[in-house]
BAFI-3210 file (N, C-alpha, C; in Angstrom, 3 decimals, decimal comma, padded with zeros to 6 digits):
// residues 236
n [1|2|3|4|5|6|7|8|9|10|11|12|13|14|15|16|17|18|19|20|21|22|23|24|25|26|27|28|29|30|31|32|33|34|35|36|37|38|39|40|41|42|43|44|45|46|47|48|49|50|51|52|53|54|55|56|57|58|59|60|61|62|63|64|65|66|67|68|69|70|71|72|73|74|75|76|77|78|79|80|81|82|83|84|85|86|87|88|89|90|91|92|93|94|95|96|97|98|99|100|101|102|103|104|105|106|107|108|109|110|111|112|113|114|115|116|117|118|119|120|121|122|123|124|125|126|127|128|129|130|131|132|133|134|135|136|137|138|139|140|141|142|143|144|145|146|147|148|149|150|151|152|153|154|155|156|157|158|159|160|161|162|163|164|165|166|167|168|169|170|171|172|173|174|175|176|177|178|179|180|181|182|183|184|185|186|187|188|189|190|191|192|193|194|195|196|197|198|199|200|201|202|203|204|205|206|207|208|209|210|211|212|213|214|215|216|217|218|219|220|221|222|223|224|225|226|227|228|229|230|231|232|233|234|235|236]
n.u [-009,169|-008,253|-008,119|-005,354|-005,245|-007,328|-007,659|-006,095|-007,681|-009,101|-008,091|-008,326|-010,530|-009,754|-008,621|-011,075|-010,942|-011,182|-009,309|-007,058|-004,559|-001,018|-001,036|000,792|002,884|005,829|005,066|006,364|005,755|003,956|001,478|-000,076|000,050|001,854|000,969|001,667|001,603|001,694|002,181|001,850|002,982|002,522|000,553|-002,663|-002,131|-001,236|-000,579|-001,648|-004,593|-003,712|-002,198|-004,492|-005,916|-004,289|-003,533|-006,333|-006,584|-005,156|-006,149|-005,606|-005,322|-003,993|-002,730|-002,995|-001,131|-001,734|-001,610|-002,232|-001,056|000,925|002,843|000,253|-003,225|-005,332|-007,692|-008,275|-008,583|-010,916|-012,286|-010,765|-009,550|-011,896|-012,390|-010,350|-011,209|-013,422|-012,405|-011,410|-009,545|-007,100|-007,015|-004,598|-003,232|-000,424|000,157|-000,713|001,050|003,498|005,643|009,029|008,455|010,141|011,129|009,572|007,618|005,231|002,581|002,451|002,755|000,644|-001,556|-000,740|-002,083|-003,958|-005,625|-005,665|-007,675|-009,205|-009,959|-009,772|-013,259|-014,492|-014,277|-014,945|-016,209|-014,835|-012,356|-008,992|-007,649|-004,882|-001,136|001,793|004,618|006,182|009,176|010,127|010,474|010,612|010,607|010,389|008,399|007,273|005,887|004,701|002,599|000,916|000,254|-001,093|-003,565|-004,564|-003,367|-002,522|001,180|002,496|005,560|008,282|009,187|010,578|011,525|011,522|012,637|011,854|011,918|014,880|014,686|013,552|013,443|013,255|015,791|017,252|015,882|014,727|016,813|015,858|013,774|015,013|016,263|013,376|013,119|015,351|014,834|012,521|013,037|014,799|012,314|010,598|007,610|005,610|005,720|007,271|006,164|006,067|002,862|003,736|005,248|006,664|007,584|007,765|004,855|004,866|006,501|007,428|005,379|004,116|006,512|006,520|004,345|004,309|006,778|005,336|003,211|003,888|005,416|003,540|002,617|-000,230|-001,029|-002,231|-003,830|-002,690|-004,186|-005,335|-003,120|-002,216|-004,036|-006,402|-009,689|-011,571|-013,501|-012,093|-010,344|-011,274|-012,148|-014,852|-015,366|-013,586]
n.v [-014,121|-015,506|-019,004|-020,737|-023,151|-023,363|-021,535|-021,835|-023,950|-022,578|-021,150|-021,593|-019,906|-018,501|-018,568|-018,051|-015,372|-012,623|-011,243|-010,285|-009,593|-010,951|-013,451|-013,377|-012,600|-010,183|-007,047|-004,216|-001,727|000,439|-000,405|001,049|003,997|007,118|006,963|007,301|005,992|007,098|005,803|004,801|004,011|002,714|003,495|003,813|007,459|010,080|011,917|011,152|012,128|014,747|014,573|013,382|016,034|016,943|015,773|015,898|018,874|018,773|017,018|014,503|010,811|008,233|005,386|003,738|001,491|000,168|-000,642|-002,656|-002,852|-000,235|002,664|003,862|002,769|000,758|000,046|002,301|004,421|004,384|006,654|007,799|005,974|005,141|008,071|007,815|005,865|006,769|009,123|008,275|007,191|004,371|001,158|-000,860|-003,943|-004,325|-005,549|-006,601|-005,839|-005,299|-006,989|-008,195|-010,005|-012,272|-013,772|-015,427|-018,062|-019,891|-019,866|-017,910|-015,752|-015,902|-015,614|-012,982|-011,740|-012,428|-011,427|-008,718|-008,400|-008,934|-006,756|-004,951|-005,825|-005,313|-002,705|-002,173|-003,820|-005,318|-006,483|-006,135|-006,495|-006,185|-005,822|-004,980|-006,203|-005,551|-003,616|-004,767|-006,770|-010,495|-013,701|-016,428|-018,447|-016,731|-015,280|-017,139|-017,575|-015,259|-015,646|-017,960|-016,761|-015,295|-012,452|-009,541|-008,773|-005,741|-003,709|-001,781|000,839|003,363|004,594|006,582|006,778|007,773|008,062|008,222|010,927|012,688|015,540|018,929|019,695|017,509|016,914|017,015|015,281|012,934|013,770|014,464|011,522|010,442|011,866|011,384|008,258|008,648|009,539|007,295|005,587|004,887|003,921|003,604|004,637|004,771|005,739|006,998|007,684|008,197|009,836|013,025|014,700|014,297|014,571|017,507|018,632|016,575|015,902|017,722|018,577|015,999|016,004|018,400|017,911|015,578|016,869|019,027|016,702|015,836|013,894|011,393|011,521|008,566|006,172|002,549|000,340|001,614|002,157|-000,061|-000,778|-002,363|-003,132|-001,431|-002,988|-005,294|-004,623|-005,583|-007,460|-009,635|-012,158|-014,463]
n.w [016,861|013,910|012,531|012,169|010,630|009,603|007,741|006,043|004,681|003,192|001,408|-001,292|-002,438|-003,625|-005,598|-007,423|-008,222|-010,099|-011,549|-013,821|-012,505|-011,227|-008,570|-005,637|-006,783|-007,115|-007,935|-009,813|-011,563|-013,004|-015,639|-017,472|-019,601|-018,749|-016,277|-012,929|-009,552|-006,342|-003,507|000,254|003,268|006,248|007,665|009,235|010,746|012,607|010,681|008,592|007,502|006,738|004,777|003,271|002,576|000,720|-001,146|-002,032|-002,585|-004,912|-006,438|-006,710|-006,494|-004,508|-003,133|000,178|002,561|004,779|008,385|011,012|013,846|014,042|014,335|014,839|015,405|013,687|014,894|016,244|014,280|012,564|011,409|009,820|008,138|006,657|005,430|003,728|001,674|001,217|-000,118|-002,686|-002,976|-003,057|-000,593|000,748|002,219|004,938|006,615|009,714|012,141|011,354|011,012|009,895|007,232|006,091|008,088|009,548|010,127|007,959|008,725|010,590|009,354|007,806|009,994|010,098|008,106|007,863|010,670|009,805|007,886|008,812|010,649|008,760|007,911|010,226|010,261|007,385|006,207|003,899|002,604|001,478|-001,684|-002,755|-001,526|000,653|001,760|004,550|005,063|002,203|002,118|001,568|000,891|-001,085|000,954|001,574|-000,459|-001,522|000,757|000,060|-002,554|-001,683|-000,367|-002,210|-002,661|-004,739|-005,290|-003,849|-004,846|-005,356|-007,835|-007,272|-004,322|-002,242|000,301|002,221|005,135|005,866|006,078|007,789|008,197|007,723|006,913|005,780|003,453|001,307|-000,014|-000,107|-002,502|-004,274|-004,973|-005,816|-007,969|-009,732|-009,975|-011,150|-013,307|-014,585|-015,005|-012,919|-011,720|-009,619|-006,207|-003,399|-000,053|003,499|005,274|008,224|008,602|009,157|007,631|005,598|005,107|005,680|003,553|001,588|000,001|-001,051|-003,456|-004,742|-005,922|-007,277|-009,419|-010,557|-012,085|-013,288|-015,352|-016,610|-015,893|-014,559|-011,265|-009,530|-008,223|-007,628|-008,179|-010,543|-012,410|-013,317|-014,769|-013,323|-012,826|-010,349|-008,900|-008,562|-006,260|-003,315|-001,771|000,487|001,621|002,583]
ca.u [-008,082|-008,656|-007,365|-004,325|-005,482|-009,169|-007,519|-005,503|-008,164|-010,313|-007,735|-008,373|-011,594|-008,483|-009,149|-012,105|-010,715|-011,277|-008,595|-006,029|-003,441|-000,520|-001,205|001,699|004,268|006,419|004,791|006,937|005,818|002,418|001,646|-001,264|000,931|001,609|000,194|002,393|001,394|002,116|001,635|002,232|002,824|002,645|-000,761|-003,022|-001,555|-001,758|-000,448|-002,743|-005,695|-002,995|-002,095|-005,242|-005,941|-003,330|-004,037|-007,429|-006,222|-004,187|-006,940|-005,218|-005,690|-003,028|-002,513|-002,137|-000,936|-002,487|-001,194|-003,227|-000,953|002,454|002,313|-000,748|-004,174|-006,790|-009,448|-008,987|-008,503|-011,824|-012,536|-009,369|-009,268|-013,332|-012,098|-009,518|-011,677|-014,501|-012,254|-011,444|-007,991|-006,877|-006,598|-004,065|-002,544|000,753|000,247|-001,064|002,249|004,882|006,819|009,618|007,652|010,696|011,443|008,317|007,226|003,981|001,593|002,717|002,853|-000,621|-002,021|-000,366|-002,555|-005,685|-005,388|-005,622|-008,565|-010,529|-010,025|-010,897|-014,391|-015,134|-014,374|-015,418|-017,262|-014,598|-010,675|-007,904|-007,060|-003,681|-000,847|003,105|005,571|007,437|010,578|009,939|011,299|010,020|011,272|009,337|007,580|005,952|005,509|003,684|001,277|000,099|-000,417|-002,553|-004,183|-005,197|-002,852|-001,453|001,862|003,257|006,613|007,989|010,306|011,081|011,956|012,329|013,399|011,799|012,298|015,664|015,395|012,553|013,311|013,645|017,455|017,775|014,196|014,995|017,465|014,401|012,972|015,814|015,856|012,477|013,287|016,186|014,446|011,335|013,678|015,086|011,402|009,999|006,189|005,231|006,675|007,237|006,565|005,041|001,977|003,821|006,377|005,998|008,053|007,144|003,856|004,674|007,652|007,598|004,352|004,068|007,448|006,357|003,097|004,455|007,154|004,463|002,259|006,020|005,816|002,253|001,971|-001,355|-001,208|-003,486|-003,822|-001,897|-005,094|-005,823|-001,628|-001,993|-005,391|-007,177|-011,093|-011,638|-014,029|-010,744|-009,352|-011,334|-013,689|-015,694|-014,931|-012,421]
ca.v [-014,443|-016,796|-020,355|-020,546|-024,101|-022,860|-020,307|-022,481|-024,755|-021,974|-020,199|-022,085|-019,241|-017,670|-019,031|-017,538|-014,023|-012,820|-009,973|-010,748|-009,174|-012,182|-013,022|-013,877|-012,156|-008,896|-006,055|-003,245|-000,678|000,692|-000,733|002,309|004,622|008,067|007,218|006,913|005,948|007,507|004,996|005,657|002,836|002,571|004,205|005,215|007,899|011,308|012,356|010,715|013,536|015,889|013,841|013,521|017,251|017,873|014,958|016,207|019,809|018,654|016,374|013,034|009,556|007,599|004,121|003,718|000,363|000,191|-001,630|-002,878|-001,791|-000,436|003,812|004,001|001,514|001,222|000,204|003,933|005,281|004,333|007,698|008,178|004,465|005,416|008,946|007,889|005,296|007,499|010,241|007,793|006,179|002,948|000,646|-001,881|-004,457|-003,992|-006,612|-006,551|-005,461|-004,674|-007,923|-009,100|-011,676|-013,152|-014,221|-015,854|-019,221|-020,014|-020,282|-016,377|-015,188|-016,041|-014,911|-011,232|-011,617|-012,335|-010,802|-007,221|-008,790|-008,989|-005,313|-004,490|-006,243|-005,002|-001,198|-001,056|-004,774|-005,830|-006,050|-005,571|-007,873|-005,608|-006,215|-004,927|-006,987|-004,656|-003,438|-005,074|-008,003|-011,579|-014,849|-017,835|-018,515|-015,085|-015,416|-018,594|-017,350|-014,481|-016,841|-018,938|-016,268|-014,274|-011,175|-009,116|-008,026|-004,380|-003,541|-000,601|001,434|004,395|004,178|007,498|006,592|009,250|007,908|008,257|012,047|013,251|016,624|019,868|019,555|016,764|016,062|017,187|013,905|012,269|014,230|014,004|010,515|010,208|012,526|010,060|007,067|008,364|009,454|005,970|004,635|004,062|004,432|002,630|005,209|004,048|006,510|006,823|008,488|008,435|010,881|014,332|016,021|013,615|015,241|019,009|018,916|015,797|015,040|019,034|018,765|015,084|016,158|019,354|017,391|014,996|017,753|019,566|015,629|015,956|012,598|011,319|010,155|007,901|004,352|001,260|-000,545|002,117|002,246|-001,366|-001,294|-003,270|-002,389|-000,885|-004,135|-006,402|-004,253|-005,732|-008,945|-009,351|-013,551|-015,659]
ca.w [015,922|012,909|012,900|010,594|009,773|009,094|006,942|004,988|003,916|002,142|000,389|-002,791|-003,045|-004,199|-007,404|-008,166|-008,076|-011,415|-011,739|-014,533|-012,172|-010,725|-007,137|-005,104|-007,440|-007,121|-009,437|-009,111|-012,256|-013,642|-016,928|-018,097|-020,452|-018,723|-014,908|-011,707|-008,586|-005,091|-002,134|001,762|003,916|007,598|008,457|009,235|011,326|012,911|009,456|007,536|006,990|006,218|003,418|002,187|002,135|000,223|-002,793|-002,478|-003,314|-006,196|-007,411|-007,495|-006,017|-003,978|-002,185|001,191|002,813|006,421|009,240|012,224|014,847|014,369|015,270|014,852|015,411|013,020|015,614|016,760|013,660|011,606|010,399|008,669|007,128|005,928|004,669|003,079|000,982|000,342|-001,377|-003,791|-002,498|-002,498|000,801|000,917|003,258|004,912|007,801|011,022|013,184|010,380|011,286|008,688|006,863|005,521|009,389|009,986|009,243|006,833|009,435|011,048|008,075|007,709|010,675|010,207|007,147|008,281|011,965|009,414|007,245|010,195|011,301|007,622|007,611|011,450|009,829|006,332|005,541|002,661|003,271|000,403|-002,397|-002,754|-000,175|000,265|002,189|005,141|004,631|001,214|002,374|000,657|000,254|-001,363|001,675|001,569|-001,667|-001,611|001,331|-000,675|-003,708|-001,363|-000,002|-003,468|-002,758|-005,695|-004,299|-004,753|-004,447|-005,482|-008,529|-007,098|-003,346|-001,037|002,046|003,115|006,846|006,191|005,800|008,095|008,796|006,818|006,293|004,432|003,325|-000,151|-000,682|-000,999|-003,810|-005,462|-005,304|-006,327|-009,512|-010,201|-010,721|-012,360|-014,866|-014,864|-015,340|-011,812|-011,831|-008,340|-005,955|-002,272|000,727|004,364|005,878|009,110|009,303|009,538|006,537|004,261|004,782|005,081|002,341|000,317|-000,696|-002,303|-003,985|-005,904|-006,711|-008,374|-010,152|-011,448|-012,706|-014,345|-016,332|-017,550|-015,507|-013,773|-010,264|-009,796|-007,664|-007,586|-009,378|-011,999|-013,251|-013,547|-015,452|-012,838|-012,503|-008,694|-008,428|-008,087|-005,336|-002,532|-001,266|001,471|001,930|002,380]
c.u [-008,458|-007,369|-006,532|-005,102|-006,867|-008,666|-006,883|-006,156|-009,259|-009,570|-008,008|-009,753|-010,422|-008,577|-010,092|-012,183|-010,898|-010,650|-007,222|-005,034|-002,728|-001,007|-000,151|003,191|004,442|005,393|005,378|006,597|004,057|002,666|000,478|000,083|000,480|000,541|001,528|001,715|002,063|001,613|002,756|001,727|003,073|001,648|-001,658|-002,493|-001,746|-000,940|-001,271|-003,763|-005,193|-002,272|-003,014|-006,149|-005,113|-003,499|-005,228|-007,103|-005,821|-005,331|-006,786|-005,561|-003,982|-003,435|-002,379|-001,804|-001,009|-001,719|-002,301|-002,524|000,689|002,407|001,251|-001,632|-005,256|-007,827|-009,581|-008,806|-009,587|-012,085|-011,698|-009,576|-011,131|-013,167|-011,359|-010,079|-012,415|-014,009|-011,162|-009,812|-008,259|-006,380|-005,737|-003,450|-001,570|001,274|-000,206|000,060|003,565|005,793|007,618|008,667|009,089|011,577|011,037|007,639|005,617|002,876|001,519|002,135|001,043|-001,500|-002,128|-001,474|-004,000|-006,154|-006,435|-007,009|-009,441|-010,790|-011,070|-012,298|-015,117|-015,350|-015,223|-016,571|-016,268|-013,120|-009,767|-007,349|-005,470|-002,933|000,891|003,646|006,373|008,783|010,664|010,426|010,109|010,704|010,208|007,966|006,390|005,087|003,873|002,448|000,337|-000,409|-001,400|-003,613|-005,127|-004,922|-002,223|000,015|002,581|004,637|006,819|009,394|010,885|011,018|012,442|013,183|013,271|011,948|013,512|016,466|013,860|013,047|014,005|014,655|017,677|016,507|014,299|016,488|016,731|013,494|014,061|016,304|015,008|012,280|014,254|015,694|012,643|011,953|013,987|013,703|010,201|008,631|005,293|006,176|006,285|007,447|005,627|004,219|002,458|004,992|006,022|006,450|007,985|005,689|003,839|005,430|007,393|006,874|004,248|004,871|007,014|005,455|003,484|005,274|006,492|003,602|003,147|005,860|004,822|002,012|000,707|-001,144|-002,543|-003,120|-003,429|-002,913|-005,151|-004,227|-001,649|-003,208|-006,493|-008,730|-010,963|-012,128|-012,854|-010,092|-010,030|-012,168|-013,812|-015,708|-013,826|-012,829]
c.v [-015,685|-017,533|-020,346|-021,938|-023,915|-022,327|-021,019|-023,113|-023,981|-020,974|-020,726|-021,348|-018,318|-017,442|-018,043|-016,332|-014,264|-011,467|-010,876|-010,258|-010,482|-011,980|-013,986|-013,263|-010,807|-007,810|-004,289|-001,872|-000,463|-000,008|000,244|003,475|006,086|008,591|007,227|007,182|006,258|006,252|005,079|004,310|002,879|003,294|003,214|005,292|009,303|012,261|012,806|011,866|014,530|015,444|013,860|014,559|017,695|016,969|015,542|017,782|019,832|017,741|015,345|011,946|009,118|005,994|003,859|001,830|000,401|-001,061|-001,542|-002,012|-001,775|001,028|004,108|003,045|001,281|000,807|001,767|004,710|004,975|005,069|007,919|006,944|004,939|006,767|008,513|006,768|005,939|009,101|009,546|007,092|004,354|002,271|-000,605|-002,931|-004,405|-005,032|-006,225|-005,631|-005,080|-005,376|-007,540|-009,775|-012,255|-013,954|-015,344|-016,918|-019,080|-019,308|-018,844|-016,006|-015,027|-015,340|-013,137|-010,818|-010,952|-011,600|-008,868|-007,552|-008,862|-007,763|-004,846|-004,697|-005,453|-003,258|-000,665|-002,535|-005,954|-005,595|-005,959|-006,794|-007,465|-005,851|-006,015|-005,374|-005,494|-004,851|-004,054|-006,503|-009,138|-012,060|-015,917|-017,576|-017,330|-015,215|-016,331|-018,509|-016,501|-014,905|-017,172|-017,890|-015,404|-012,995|-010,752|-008,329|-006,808|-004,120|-002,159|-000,235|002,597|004,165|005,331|007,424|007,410|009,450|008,245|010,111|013,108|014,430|017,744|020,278|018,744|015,909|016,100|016,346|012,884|012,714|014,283|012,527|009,987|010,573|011,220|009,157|007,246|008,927|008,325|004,829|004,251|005,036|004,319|003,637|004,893|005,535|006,043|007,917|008,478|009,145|012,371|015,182|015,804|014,453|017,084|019,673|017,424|015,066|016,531|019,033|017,370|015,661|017,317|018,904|016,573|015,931|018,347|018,037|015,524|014,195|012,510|010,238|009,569|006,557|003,734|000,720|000,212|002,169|001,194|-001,967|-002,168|-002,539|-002,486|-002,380|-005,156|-006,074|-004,596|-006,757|-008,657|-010,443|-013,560|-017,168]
c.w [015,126|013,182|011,916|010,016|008,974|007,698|005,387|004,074|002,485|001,420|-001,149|-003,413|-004,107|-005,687|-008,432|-008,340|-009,540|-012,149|-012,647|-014,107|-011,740|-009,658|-006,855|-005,801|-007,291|-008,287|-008,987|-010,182|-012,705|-015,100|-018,032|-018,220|-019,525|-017,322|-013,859|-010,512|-007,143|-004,156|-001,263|002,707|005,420|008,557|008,812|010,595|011,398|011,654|008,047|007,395|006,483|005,188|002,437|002,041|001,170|-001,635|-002,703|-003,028|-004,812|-006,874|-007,713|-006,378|-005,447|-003,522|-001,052|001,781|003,997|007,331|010,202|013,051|014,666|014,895|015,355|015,158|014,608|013,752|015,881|015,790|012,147|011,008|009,383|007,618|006,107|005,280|003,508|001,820|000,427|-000,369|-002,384|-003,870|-002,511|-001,663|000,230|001,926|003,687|006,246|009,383|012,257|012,311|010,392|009,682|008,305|006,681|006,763|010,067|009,300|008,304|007,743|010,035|009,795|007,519|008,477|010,712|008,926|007,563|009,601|010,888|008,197|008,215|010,651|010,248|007,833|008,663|010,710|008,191|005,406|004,140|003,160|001,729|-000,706|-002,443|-001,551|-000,524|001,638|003,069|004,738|003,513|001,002|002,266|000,531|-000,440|-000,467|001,667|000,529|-001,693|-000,571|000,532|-001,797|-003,443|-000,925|-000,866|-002,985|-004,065|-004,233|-005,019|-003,998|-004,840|-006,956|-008,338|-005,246|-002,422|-000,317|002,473|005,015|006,845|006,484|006,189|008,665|007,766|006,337|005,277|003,344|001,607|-000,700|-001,163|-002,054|-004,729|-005,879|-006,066|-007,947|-010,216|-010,606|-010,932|-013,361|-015,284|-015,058|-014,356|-011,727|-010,210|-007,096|-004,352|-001,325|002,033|005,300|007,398|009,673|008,844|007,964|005,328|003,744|004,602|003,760|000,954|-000,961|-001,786|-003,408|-004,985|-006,467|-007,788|-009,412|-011,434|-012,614|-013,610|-016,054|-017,117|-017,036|-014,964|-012,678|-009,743|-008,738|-008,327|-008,564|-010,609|-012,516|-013,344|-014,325|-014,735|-012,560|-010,680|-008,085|-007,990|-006,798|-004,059|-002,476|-000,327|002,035|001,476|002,067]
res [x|x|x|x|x|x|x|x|x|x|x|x|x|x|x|x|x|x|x|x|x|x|x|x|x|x|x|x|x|x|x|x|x|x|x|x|x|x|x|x|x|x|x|x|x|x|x|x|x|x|x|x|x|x|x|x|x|x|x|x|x|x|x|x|x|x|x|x|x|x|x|x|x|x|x|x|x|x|x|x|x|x|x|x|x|x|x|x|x|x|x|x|x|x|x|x|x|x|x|x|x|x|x|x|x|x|x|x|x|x|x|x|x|x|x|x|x|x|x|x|x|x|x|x|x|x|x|x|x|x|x|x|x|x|x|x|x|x|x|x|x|x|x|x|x|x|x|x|x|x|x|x|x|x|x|x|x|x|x|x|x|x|x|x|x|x|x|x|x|x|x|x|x|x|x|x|x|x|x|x|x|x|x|x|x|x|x|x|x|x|x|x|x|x|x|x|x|x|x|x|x|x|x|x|x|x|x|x|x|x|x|x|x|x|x|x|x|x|x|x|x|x|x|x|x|x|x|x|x|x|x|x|x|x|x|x]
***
């Protein structure tokens, strides 16, 4: 486990990121005309591959936001986290254990950081400049670690809840949700690789919607114009 104080003193490499995205601030929409992004938060998970059979069918790119260990572990789930990079996805951070951050003093907050930057490097050599806040929850403090730390943070404009509607009864409240506010604009669309109907019902039903809009889904970096190179380092 890294030293929070160690950690603290070398975030100012932070600096030298050279991605014109904010770091430390909310970004909740694509800004590339005519993209929207899918991302799936709480993997990887015995879901996960059956997710990305199914974007790989359809041909598009996603986000996922990885945890160390909440149902799943990424020490035991390297293949998936290395699939899911090498068919052209984007990895993001989601924290080590899925705490609140906005619970958790500086110094936590930190650790949950880096704790999941360390897994990264052990699995793939390079960990995530990207990074979304559980339960979406952020105050300052959060804020201000991911600042120091050189995170962009993603939030979200469209918002499933597809946990709230895992099973083939009401699974289609969440696609109609999702229709709802990408009519209202929302490009950034919030779901998770760890429930089950998300994957056999909800991921078919967006993707065909999207394709219905003549949209392109695509990754969190490319709806935001960022070159792939920004989306990961290898130091701290």
């Amino acid at each position: 486990m890294s030293n929070a104080n160690t950690t603290t003193k070398t975030t100012n490499n932070a600096q030298l990121y050279t991605s014109k995205l904010p770091v430390g601030a909310i970004i909740t929409h694509c800004t590339t005309p005519g993209t929207i992004a899918l991302t799936f938060d709480d993997g990887p998970y015995i879901y996960t591959p059956q997710i990305l059979d199914i974007l790989a069918e359809h041909g598009v790119r996603a986000t996922f936001f990885l945890n160390g260990h909440n149902r799943g572990h990424i020490d035991t789930s390297t293949e998936i986290v290395q699939r899911t990079l090498m068919e052209g996805h984007q990895l993001g951070s989601h924290t080590w254990r899925h705490l609140s951050l906005d619970t958790l003093p500086y110094e936590e907050i930190i650790q949950q950081m880096i704790i999941l930057e360390e897994a990264f490097m052990r699995i793939l050599g390079f960990f995530p400049t990207y990074m979304r806040p559980p339960f979406l929850r952020h105050t300052p403090v959060v804020l201000g670690v991911m600042a120091d730390l050189g995170y962009h943070v993603i939030g979200a404009s469209v918002d499933t809840k597809d946990y709230e509607n895992d099973n083939p009864e009401t699974n289609w409240v969440s696609f109609e949700k999702f229709k709802r506010e990408v009519d209202a604009g929302g490009t950034i669309v919030l779901a998770h690789d760890a429930h089950q109907y998300t994957v056999e019902i909800l991921v078919e039903n967006m993707l065909a919607d999207i394709e219905r809009r003549g949209l392109s889904a695509v990754t969190v970096g490319e709806c935001l114009g960022d070159p792939s190179e920004h989306w990961y380092r290898a130091e701290r």
